[in-house]
PyMOL Python script that loads the backbone (N, CA, C, O; Angstrom):
from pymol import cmd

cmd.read_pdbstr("""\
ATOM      1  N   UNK A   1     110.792  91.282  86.065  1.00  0.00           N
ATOM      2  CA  UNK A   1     109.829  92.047  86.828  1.00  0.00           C
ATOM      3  C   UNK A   1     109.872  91.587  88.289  1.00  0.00           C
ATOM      4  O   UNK A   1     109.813  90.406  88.634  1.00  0.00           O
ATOM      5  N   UNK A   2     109.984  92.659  89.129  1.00  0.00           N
ATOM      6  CA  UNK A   2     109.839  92.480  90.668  1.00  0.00           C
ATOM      7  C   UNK A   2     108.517  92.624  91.290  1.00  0.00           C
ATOM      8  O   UNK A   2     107.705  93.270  90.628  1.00  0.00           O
ATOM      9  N   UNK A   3     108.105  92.133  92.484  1.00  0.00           N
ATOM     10  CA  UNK A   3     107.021  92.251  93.163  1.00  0.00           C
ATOM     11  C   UNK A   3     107.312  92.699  94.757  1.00  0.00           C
ATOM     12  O   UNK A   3     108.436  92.884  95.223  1.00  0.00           O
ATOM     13  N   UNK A   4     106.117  92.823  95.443  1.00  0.00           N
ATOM     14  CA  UNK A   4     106.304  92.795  96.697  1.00  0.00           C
ATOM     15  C   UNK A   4     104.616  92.320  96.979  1.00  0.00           C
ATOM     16  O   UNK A   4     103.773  92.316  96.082  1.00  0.00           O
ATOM     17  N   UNK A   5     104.346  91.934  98.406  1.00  0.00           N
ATOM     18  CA  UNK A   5     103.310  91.906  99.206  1.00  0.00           C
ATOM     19  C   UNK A   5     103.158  92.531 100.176  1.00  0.00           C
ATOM     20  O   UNK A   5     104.258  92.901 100.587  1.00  0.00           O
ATOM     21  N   UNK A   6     101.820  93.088 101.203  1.00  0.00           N
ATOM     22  CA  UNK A   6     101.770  93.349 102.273  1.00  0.00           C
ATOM     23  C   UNK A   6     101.276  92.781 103.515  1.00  0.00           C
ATOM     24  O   UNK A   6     100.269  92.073 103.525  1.00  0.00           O
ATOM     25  N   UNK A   7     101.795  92.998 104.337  1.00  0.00           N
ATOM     26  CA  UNK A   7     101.163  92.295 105.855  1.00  0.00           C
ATOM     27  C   UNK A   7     100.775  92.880 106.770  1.00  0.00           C
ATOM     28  O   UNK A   7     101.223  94.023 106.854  1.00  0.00           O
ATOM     29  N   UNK A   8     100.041  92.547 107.596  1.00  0.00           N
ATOM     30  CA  UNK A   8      99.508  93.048 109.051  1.00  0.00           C
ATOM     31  C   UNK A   8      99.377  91.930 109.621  1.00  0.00           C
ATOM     32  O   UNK A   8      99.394  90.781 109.179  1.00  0.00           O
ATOM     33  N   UNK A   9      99.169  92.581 111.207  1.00  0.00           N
ATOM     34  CA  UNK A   9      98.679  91.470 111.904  1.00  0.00           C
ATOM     35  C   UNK A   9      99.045  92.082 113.438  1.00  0.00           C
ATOM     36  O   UNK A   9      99.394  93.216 113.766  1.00  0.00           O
ATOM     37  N   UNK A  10      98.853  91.039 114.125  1.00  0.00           N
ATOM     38  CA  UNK A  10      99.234  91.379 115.723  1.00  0.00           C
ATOM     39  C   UNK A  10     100.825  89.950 116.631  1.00  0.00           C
ATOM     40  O   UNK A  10     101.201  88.789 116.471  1.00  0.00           O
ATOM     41  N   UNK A  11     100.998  90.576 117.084  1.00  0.00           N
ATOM     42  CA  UNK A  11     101.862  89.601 117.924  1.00  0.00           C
ATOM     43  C   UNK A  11     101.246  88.762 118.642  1.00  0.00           C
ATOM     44  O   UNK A  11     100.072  88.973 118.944  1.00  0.00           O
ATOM     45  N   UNK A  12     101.990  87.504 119.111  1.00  0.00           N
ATOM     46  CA  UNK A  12     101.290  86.627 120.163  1.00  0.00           C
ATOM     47  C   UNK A  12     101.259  87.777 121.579  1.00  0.00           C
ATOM     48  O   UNK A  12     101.679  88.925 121.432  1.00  0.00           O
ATOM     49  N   UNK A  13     100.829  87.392 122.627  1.00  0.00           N
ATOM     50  CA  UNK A  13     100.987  87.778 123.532  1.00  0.00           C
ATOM     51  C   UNK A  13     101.768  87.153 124.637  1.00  0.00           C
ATOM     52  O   UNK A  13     101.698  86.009 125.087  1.00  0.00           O
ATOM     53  N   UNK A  14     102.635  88.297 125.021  1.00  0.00           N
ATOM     54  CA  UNK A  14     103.715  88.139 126.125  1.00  0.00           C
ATOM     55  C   UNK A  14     103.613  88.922 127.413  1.00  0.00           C
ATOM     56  O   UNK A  14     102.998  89.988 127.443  1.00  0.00           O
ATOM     57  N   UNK A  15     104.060  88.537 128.215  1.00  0.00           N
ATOM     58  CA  UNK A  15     104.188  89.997 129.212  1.00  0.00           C
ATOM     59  C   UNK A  15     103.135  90.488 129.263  1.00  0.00           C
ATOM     60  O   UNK A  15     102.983  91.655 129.624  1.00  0.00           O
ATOM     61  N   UNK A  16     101.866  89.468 128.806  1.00  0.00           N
ATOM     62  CA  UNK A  16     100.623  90.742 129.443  1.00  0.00           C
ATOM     63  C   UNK A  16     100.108  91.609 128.282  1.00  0.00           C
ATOM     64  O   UNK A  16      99.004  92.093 128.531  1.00  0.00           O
ATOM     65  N   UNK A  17     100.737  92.013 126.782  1.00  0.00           N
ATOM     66  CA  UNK A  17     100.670  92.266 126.050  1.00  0.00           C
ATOM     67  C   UNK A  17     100.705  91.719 124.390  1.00  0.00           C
ATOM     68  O   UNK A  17     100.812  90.516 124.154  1.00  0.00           O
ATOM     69  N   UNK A  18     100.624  92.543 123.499  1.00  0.00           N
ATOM     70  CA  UNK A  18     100.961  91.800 122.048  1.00  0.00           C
ATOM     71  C   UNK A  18     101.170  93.598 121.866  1.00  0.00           C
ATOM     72  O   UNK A  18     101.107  94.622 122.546  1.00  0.00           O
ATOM     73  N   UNK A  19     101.523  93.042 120.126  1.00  0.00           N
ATOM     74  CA  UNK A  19     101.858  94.760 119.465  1.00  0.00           C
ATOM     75  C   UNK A  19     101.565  94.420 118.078  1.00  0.00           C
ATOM     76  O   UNK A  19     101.982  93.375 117.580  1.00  0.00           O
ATOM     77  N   UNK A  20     100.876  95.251 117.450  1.00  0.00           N
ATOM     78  CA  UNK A  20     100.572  95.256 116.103  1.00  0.00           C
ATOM     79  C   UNK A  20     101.768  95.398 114.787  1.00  0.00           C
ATOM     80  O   UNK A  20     102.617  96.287 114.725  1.00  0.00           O
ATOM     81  N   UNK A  21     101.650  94.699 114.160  1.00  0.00           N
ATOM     82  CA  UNK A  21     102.648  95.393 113.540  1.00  0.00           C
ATOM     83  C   UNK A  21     102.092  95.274 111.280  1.00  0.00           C
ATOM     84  O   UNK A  21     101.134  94.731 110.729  1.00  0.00           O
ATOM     85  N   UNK A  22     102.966  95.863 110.862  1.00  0.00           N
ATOM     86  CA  UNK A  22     102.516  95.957 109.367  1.00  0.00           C
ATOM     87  C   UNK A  22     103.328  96.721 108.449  1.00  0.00           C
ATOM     88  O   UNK A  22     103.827  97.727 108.955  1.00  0.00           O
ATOM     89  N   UNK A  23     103.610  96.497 107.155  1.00  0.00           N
ATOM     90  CA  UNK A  23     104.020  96.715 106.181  1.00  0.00           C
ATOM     91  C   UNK A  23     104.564  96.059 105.038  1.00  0.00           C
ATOM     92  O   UNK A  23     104.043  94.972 104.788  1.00  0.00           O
ATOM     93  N   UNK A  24     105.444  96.423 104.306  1.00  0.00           N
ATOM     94  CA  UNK A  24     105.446  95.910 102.845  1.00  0.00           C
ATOM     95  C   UNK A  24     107.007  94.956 102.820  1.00  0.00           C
ATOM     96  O   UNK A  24     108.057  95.284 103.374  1.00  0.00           O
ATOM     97  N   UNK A  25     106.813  94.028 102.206  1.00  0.00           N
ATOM     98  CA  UNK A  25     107.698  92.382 101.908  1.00  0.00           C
ATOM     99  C   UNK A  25     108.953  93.200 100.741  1.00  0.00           C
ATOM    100  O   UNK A  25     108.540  93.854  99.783  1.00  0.00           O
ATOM    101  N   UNK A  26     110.507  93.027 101.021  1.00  0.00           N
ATOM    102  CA  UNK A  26     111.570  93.133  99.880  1.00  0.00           C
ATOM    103  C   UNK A  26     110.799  92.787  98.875  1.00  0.00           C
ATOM    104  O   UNK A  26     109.852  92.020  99.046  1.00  0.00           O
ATOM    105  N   UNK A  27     111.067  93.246  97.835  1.00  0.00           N
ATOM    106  CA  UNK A  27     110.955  92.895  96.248  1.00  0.00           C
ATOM    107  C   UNK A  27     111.514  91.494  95.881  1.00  0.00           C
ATOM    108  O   UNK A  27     112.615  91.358  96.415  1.00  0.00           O
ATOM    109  N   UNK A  28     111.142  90.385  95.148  1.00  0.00           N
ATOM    110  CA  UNK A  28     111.437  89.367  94.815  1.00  0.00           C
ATOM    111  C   UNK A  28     110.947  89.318  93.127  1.00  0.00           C
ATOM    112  O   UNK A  28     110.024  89.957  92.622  1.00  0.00           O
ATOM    113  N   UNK A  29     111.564  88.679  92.682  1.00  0.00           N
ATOM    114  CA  UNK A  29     111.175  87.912  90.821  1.00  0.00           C
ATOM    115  C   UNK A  29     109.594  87.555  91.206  1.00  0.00           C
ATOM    116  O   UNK A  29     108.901  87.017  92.069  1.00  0.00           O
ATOM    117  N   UNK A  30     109.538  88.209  90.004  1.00  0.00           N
ATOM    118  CA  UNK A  30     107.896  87.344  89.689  1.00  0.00           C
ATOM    119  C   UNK A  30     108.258  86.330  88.658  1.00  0.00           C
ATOM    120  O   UNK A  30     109.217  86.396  87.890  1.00  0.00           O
ATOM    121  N   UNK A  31     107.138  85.137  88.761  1.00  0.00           N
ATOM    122  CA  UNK A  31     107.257  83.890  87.937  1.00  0.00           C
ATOM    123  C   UNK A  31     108.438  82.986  88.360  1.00  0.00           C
ATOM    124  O   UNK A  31     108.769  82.013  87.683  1.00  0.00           O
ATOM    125  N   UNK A  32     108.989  83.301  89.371  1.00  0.00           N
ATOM    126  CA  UNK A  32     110.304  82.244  89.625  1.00  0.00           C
ATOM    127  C   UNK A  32     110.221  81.350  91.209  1.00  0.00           C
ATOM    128  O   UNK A  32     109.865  82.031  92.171  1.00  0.00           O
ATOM    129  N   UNK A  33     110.418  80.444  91.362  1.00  0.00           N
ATOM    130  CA  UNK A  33     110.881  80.289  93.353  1.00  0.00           C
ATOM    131  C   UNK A  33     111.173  81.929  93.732  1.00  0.00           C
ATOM    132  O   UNK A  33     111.746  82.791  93.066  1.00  0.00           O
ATOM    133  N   UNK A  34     110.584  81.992  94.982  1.00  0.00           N
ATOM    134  CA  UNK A  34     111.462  82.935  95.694  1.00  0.00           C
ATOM    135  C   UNK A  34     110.646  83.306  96.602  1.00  0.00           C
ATOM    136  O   UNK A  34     109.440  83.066  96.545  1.00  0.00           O
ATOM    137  N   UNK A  35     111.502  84.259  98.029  1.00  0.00           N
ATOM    138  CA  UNK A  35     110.853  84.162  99.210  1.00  0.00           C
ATOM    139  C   UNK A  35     111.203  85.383  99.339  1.00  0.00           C
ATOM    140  O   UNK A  35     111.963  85.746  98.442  1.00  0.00           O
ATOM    141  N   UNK A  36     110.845  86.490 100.421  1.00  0.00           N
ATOM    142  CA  UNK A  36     110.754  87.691 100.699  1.00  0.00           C
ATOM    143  C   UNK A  36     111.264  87.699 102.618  1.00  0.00           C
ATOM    144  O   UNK A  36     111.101  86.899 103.539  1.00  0.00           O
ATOM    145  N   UNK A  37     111.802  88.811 102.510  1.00  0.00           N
ATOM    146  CA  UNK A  37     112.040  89.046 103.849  1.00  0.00           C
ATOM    147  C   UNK A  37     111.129  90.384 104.142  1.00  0.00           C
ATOM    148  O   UNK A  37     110.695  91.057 103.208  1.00  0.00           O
ATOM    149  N   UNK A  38     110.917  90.660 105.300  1.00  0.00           N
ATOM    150  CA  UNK A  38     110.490  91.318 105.828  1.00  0.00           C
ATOM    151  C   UNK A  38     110.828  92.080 107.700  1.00  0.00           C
ATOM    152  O   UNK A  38     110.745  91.439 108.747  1.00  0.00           O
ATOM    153  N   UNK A  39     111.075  93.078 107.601  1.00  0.00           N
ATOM    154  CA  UNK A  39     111.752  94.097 108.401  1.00  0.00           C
ATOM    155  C   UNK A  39     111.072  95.210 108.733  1.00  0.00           C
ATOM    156  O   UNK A  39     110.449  95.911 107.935  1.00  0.00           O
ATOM    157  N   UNK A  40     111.230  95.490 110.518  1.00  0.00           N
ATOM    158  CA  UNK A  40     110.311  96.798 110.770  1.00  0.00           C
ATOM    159  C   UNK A  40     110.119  96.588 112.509  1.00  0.00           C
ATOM    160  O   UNK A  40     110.512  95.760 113.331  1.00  0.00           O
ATOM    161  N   UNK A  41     109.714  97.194 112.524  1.00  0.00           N
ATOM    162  CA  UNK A  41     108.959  97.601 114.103  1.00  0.00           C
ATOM    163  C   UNK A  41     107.743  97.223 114.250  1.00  0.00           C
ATOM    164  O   UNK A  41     106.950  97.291 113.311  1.00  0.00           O
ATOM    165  N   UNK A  42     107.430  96.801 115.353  1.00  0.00           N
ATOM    166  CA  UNK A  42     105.964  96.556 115.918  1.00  0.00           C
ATOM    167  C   UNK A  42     105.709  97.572 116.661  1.00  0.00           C
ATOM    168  O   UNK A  42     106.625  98.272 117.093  1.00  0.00           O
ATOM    169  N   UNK A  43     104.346  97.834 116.946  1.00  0.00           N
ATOM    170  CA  UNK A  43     103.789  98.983 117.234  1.00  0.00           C
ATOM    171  C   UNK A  43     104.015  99.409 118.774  1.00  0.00           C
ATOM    172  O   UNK A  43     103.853  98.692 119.762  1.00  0.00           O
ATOM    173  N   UNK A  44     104.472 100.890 118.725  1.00  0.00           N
ATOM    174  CA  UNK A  44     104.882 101.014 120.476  1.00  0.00           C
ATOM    175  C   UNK A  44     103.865 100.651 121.263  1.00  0.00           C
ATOM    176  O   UNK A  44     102.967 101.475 121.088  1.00  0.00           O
ATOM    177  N   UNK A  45     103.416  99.517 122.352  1.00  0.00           N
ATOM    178  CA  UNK A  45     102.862  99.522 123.073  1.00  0.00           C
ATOM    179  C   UNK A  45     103.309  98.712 124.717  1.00  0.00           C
ATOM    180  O   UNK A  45     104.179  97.845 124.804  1.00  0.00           O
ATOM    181  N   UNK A  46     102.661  99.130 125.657  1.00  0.00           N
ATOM    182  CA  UNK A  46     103.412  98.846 126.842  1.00  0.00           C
ATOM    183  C   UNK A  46     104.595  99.313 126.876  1.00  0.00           C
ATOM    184  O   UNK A  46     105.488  98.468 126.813  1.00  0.00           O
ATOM    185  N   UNK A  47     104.957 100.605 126.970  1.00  0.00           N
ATOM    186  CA  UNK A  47     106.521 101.029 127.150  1.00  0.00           C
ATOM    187  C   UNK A  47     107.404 100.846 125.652  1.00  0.00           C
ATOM    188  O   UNK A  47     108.235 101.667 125.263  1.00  0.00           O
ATOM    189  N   UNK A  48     107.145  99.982 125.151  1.00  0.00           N
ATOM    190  CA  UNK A  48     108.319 100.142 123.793  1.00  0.00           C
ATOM    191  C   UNK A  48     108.107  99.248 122.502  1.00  0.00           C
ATOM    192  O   UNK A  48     106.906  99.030 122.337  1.00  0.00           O
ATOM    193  N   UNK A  49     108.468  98.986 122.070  1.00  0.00           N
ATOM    194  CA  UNK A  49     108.080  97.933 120.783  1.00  0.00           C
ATOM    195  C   UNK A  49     109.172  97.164 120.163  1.00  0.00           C
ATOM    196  O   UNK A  49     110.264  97.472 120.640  1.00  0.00           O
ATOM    197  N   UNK A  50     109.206  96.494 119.484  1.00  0.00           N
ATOM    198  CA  UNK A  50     110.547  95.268 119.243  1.00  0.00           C
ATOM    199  C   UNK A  50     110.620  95.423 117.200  1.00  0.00           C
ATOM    200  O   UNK A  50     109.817  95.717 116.314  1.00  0.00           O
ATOM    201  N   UNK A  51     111.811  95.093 117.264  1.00  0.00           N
ATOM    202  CA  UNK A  51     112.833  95.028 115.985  1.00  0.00           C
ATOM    203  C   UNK A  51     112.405  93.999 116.010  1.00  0.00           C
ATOM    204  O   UNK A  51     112.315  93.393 117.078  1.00  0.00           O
ATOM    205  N   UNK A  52     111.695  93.055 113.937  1.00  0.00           N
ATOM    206  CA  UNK A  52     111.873  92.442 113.632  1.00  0.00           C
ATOM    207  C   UNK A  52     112.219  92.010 112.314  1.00  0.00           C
ATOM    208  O   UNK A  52     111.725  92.804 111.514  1.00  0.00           O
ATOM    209  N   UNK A  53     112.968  90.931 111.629  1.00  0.00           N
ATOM    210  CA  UNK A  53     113.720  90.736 110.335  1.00  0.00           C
ATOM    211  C   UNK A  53     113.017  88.670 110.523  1.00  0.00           C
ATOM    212  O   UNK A  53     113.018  87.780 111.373  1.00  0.00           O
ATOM    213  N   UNK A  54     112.395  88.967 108.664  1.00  0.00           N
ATOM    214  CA  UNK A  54     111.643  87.728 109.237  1.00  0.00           C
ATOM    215  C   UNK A  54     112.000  86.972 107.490  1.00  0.00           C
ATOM    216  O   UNK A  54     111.752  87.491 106.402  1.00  0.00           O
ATOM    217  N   UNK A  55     112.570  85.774 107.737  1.00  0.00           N
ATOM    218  CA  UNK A  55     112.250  85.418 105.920  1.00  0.00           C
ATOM    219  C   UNK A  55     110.571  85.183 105.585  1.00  0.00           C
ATOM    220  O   UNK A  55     109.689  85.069 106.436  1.00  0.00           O
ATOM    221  N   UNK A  56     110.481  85.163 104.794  1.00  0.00           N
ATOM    222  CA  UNK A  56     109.022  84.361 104.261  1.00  0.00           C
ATOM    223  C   UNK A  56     108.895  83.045 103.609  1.00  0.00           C
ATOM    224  O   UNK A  56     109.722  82.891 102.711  1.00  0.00           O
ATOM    225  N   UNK A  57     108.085  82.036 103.807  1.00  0.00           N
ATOM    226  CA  UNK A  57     108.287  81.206 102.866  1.00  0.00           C
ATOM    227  C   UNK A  57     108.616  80.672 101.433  1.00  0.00           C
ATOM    228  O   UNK A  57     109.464  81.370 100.876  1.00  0.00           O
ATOM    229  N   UNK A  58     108.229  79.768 100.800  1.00  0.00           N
ATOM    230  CA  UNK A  58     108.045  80.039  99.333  1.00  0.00           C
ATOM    231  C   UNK A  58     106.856  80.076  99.182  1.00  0.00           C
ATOM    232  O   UNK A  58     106.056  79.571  99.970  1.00  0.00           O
ATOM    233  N   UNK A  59     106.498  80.805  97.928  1.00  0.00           N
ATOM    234  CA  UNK A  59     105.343  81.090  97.271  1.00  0.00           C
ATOM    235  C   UNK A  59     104.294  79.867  97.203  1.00  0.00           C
ATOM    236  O   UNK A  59     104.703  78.821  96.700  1.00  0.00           O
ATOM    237  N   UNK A  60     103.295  79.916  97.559  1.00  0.00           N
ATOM    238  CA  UNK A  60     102.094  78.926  97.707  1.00  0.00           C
ATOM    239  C   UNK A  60     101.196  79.574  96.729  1.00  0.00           C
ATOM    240  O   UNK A  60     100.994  80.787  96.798  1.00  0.00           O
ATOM    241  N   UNK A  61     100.603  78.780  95.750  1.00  0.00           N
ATOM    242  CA  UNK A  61      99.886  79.388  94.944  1.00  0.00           C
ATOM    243  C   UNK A  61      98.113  79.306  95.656  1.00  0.00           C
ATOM    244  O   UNK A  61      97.783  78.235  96.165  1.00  0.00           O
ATOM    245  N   UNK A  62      97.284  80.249  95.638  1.00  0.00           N
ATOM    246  CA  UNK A  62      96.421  80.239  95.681  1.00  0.00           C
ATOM    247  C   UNK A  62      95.272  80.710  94.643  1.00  0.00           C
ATOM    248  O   UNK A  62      95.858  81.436  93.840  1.00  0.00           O
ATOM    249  N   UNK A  63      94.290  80.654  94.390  1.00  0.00           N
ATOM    250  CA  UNK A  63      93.654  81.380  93.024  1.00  0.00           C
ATOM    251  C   UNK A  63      93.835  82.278  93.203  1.00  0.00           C
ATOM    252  O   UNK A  63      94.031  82.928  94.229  1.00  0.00           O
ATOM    253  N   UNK A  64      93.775  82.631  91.476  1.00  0.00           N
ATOM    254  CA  UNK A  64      94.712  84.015  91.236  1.00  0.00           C
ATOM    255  C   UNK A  64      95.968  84.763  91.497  1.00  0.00           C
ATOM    256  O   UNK A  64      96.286  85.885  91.102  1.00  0.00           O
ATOM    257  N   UNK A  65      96.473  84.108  92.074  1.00  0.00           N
ATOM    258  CA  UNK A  65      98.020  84.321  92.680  1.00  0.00           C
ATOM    259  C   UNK A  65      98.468  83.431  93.411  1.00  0.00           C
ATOM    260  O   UNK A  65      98.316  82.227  93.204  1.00  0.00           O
ATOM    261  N   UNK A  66      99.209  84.044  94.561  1.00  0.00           N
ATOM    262  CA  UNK A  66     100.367  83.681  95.381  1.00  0.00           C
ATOM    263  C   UNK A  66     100.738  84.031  96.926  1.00  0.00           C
ATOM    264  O   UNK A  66     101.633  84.868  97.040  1.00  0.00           O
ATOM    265  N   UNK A  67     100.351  83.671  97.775  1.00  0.00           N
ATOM    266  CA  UNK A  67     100.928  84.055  98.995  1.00  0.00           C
ATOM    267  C   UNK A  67     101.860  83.645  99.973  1.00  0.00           C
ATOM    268  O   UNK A  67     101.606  82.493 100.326  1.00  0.00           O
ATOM    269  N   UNK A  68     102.656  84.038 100.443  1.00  0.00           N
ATOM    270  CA  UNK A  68     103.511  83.686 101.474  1.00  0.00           C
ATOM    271  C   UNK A  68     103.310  83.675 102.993  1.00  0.00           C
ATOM    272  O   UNK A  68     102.860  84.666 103.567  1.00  0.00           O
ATOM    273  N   UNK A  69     103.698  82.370 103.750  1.00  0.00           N
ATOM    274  CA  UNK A  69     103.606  82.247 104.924  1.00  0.00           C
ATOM    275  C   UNK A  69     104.766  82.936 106.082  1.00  0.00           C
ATOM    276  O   UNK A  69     105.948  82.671 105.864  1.00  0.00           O
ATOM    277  N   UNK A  70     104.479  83.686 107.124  1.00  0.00           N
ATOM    278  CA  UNK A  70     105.337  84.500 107.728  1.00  0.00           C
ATOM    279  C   UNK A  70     104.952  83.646 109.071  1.00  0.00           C
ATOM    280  O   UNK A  70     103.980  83.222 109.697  1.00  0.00           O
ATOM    281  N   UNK A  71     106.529  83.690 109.085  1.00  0.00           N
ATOM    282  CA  UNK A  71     106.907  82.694 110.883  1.00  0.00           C
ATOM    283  C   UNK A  71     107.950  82.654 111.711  1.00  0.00           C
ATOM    284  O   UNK A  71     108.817  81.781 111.721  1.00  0.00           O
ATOM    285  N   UNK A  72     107.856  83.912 112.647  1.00  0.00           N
ATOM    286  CA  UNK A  72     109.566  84.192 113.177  1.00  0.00           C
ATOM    287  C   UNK A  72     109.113  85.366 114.510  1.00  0.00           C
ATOM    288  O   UNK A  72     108.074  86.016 114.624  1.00  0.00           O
ATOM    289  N   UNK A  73     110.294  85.324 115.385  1.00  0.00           N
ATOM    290  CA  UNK A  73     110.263  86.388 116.530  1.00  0.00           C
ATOM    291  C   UNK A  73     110.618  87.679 116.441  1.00  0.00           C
ATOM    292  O   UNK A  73     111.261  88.274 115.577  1.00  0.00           O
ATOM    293  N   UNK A  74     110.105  88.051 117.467  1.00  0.00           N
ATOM    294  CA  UNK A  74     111.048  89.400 117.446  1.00  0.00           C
ATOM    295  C   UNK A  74     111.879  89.602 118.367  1.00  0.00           C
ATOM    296  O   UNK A  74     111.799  88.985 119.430  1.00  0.00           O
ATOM    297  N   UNK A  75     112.964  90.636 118.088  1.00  0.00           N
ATOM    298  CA  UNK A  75     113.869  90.624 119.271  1.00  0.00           C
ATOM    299  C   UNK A  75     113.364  91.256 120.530  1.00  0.00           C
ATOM    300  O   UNK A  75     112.404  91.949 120.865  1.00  0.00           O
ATOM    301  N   UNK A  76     114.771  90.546 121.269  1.00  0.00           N
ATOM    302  CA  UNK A  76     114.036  91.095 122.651  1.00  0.00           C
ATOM    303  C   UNK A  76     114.019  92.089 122.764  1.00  0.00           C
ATOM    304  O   UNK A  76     114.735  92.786 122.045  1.00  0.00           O
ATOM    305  N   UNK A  77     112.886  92.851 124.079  1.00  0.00           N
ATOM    306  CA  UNK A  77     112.991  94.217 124.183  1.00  0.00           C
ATOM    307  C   UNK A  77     112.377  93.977 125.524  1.00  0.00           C
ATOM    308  O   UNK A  77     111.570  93.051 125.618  1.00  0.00           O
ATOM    309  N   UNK A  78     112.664  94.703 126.576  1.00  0.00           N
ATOM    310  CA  UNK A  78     112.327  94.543 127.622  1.00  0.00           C
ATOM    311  C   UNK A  78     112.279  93.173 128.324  1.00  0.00           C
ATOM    312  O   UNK A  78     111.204  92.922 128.870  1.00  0.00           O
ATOM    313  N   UNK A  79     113.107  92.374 128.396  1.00  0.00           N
ATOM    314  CA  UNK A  79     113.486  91.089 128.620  1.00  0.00           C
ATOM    315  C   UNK A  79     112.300  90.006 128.005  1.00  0.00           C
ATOM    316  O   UNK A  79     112.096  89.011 128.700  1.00  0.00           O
ATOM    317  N   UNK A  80     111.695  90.116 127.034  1.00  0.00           N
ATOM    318  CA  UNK A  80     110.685  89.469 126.268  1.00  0.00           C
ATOM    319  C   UNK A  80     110.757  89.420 125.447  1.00  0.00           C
ATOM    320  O   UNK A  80     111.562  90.270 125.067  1.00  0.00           O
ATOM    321  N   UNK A  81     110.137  88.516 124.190  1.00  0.00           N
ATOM    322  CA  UNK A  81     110.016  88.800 122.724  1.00  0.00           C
ATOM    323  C   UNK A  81     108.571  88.316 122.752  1.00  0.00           C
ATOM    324  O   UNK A  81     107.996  87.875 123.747  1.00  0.00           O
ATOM    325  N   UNK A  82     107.868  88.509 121.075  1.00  0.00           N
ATOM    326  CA  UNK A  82     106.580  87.990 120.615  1.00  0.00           C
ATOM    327  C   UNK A  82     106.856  87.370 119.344  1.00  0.00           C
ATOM    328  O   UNK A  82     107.642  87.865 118.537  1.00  0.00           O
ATOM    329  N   UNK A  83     106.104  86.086 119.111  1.00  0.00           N
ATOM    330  CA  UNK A  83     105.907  85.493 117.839  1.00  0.00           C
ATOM    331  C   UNK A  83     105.279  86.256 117.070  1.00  0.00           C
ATOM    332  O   UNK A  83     104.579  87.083 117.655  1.00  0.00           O
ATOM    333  N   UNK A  84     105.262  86.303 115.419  1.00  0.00           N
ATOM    334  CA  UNK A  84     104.869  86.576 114.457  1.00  0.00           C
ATOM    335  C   UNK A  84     104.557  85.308 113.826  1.00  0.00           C
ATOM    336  O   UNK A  84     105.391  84.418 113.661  1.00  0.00           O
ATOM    337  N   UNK A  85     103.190  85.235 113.435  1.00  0.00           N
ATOM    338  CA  UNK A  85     102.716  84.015 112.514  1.00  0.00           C
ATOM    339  C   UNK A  85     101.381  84.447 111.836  1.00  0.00           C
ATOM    340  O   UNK A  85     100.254  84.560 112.320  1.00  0.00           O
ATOM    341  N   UNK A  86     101.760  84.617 110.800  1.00  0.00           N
ATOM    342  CA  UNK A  86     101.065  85.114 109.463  1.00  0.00           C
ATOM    343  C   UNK A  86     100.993  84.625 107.860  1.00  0.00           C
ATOM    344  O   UNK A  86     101.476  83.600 107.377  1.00  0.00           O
ATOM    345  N   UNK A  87     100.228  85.697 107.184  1.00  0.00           N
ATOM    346  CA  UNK A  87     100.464  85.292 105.662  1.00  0.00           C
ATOM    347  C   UNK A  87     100.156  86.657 105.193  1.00  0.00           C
ATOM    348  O   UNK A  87      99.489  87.456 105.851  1.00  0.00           O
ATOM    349  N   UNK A  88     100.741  86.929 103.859  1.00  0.00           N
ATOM    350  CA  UNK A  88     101.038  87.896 103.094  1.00  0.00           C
ATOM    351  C   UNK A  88      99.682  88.249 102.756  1.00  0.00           C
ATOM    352  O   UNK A  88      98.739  87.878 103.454  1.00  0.00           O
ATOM    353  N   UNK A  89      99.487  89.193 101.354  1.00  0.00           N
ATOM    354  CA  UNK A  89      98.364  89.633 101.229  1.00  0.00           C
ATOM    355  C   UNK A  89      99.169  88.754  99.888  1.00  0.00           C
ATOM    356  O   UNK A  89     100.304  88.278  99.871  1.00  0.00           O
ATOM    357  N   UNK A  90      98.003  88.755  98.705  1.00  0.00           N
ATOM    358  CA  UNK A  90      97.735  87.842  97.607  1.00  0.00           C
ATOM    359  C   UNK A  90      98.665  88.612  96.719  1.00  0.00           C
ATOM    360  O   UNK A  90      98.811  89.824  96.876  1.00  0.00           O
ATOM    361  N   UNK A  91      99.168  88.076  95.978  1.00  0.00           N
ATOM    362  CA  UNK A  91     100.044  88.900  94.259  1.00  0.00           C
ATOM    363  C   UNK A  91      99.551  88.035  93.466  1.00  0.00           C
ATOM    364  O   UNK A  91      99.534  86.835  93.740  1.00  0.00           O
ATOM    365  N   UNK A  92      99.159  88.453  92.551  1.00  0.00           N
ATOM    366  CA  UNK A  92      98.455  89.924  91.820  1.00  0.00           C
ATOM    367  C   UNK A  92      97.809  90.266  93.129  1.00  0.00           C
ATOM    368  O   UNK A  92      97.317  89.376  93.823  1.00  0.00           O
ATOM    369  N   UNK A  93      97.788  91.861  93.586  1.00  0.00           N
ATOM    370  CA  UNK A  93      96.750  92.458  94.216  1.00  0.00           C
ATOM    371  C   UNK A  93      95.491  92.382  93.962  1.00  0.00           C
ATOM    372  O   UNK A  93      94.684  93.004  94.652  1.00  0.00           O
TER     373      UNK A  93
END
""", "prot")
cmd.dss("prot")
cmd.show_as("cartoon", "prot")
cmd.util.cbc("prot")
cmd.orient("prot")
């Protein structure tokens, strides 16, 4: 059986700005090690928005489930990038 999680959140701020960004974690094994990547766009703001591809940690158990820690950049876009530093939403939903 496979899973996924979801995320939101906002960017650090750069350039005067940040950009929102959100959606759903690759599929990974349930019940085993394993970490999720995550891929997508941040939200157009200030002129354009940035490509990002992020691993996730390993699974941290919390009650009732499991969440993953998210920690990585995005590419540049307009001679800047923004950090991403987050955590998943819980599995089991």
């Amino acid at each position: 059986m496979y899973h996924t999680h979801f995320y939101s959140g906002m960017t650090s701020i750069n350039d005067g700005h940040s950009h929102d960004y959100k959606g759903e974690t690759s599929p990974a094994p349930t019940g085993v090690p394993h970490v999720h990547h995550i891929a997508g766009y941040t939200a157009y703001e200030d002129g354009h928005r940035h490509y990002y591809i992020i691993e996730t940690s390993p699974a941290y158990q919390v009650p009732g489930g499991h969440i993953h820690y998210i920690s990585g950049i995005t590419y540049i876009s307009e001679e800047h990038y923004h950090s991403i530093s987050d955590t998943t939403s819980k599995y089991p939903y």
